[in-house]
KETI-592051 format. One record per atom (N, C-alpha, C, O, CB): residue number from 1; residue in three letters; x, y negated, z. Coordinates in steps of 0.02 Angstrom, whole numbers, plus 50000, padded with zeros to 5 digits. Glycine has a CB too. Layout:
N
 num residu     X     Y     Z
 NUM    Ala     X     Y     Z
...
***
This chain:
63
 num residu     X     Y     Z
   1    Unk 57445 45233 54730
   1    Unk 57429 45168 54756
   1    Unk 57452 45112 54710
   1    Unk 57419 45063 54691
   1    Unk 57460 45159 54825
   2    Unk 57509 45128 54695
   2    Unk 57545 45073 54612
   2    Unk 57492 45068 54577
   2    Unk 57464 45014 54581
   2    Unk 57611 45109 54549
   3    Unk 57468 45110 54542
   3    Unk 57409 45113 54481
   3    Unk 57362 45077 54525
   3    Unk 57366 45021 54500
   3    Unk 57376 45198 54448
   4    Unk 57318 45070 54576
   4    Unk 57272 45050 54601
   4    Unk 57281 44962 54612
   4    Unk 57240 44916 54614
   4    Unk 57263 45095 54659
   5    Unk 57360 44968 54617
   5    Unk 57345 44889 54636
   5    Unk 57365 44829 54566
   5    Unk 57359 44767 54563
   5    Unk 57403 44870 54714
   6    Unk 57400 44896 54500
   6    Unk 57401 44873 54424
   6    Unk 57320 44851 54398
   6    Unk 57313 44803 54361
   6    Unk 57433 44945 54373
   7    Unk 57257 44893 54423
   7    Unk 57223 44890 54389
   7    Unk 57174 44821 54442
   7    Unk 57135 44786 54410
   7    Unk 57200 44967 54367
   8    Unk 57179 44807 54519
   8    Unk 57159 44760 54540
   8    Unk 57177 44696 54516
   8    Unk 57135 44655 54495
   8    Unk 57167 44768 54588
   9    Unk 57239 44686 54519
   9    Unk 57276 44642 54479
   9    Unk 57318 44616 54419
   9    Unk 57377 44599 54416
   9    Unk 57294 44637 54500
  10    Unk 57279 44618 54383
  10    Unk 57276 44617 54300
  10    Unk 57321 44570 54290
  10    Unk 57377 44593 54276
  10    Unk 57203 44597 54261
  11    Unk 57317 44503 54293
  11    Unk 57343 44434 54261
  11    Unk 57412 44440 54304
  11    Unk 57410 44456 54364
  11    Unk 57288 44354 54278
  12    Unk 57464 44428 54276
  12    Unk 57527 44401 54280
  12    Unk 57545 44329 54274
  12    Unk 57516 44304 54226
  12    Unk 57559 44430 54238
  13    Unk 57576 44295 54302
  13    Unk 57583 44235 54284
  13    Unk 57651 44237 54323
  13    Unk 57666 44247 54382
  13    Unk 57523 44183 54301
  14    Unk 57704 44217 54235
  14    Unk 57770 44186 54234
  14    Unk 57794 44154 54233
  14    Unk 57781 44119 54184
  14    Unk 57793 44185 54218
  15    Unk 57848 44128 54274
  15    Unk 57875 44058 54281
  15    Unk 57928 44055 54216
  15    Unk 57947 44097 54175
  15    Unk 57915 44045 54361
  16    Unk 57944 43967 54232
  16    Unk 57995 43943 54155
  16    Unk 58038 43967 54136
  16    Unk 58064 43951 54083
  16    Unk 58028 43890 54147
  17    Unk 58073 44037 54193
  17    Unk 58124 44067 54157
  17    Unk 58106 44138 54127
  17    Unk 58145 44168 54089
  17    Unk 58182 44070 54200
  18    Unk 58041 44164 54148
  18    Unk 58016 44196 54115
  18    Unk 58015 44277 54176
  18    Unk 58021 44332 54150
  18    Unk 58057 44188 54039
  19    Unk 58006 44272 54249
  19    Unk 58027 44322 54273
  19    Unk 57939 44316 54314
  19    Unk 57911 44263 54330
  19    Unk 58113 44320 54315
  20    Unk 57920 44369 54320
  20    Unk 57837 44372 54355
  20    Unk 57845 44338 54411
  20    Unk 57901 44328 54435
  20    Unk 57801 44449 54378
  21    Unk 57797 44318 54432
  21    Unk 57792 44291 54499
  21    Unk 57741 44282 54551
  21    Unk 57750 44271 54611
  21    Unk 57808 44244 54493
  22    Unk 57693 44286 54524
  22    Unk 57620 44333 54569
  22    Unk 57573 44335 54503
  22    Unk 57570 44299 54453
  22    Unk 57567 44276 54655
  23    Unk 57528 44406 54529
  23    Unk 57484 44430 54514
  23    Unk 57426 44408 54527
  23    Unk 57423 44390 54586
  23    Unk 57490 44472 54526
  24    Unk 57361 44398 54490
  24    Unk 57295 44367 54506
  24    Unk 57240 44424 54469
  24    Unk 57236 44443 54411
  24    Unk 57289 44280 54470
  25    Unk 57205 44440 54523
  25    Unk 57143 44485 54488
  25    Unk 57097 44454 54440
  25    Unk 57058 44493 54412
  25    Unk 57094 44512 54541
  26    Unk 57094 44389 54425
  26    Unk 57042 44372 54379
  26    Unk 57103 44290 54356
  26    Unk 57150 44262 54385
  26    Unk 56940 44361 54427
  27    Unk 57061 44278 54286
  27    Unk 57081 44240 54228
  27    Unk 57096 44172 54264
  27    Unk 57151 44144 54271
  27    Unk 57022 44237 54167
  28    Unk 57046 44156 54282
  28    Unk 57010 44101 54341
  28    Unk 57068 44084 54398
  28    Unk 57083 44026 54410
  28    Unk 56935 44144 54388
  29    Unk 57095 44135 54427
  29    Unk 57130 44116 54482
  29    Unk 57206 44095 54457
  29    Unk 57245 44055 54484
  29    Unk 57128 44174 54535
  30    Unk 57214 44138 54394
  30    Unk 57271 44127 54386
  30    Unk 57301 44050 54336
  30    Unk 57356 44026 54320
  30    Unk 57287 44194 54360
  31    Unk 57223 44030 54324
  31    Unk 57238 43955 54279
  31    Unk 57225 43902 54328
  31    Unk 57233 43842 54313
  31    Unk 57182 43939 54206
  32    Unk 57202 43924 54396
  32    Unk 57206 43866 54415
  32    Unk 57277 43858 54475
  32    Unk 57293 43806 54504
  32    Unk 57131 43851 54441
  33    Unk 57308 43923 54481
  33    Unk 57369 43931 54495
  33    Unk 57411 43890 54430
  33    Unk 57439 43841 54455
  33    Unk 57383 44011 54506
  34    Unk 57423 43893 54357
  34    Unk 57459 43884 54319
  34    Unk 57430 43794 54304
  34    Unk 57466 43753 54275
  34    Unk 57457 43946 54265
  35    Unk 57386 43783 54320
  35    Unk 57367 43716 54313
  35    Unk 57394 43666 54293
  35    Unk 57388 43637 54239
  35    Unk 57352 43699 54352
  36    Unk 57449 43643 54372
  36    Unk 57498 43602 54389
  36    Unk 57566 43609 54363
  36    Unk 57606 43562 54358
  36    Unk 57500 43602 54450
  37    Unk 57583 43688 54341
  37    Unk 57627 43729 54337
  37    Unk 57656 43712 54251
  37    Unk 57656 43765 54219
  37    Unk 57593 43803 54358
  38    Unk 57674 43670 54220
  38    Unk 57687 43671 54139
  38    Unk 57696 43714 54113
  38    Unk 57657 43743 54075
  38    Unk 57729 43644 54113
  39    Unk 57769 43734 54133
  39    Unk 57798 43789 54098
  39    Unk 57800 43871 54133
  39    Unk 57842 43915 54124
  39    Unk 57870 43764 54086
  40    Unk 57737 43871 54176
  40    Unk 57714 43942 54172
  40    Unk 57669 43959 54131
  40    Unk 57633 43918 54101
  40    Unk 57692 43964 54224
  41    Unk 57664 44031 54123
  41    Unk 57622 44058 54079
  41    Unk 57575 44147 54100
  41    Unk 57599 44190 54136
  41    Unk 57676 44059 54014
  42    Unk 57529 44150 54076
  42    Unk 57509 44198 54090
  42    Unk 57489 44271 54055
  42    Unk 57451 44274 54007
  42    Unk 57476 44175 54111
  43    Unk 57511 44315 54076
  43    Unk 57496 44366 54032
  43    Unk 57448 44413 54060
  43    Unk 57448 44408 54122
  43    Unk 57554 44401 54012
  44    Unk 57403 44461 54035
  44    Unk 57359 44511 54058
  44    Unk 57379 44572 54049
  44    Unk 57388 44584 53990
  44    Unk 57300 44509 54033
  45    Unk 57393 44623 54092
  45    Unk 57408 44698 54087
  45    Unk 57383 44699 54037
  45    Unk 57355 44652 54009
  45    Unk 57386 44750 54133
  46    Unk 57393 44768 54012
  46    Unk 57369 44805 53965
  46    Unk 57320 44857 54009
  46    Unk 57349 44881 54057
  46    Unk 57429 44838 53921
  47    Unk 57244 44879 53998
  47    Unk 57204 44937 54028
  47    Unk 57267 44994 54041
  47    Unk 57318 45005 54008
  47    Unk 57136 44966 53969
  48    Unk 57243 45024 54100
  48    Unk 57253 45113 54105
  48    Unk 57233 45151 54041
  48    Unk 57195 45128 53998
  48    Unk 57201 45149 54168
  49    Unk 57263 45209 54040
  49    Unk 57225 45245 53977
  49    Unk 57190 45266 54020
  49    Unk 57205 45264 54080
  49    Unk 57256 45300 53924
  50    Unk 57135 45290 53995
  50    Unk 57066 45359 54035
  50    Unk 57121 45425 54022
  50    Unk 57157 45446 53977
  50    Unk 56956 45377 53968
  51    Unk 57107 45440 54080
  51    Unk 57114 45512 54087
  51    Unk 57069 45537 54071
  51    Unk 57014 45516 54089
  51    Unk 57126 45536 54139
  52    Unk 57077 45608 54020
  52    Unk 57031 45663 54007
  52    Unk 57032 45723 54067
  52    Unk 57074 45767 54076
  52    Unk 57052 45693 53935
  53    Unk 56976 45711 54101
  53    Unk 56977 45764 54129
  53    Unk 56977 45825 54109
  53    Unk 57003 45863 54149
  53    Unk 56945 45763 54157
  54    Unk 56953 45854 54049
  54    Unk 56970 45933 54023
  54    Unk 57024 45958 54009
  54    Unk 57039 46016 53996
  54    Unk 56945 45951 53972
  55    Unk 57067 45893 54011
  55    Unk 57158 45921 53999
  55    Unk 57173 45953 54065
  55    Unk 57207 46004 54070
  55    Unk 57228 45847 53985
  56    Unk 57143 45915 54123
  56    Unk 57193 45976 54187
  56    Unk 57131 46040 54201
  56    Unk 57121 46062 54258
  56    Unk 57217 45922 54298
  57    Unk 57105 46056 54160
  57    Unk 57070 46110 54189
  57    Unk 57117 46181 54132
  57    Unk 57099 46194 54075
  57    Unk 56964 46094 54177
  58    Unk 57177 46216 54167
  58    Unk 57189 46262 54136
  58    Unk 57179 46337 54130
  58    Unk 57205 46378 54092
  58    Unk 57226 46251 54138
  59    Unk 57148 46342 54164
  59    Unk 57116 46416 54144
  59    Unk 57041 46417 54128
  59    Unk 56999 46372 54134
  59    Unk 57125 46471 54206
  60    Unk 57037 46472 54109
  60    Unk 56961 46485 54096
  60    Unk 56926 46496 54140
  60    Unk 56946 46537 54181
  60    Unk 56946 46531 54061
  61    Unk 56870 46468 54148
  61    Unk 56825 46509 54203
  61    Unk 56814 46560 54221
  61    Unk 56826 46596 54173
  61    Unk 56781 46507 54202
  62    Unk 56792 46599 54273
  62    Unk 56790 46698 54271
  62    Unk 56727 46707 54241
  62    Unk 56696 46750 54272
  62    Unk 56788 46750 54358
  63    Unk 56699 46687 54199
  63    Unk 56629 46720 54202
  63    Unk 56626 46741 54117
  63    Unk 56576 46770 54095
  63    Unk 56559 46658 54233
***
């Protein structure tokens, strides 16, 4: 559920001492949150990696 709500809510936006302080799913919400705000700032996660699905397949098939 962590991972699900990392990848809904991308944008970070930090206050002046530098500690997170809400999360915004898009660019948009979070500049017009930081607007008024001087000395906040915003940062964007970094993507999930992709999972390869052929890594958890460990055995061979029977055939």
């Amino acid at each position: 559920m962590i991972a699900t709500m990392e990848v809904l809510f991308r944008y970070l936006v930090f206050d002046d001492v530098g500690e997170p302080i809400r999360r915004f799913r898009t660019k948009h919400e979070a500049e017009c949150y930081v607007l008024h705000r001087p000395n906040h700032k915003i940062e964007r996660l970094p993507p999930q990696p992709k999972e390869n699905v052929f890594n958890l397949i460990t055995d061979e098939p029977p055939f």
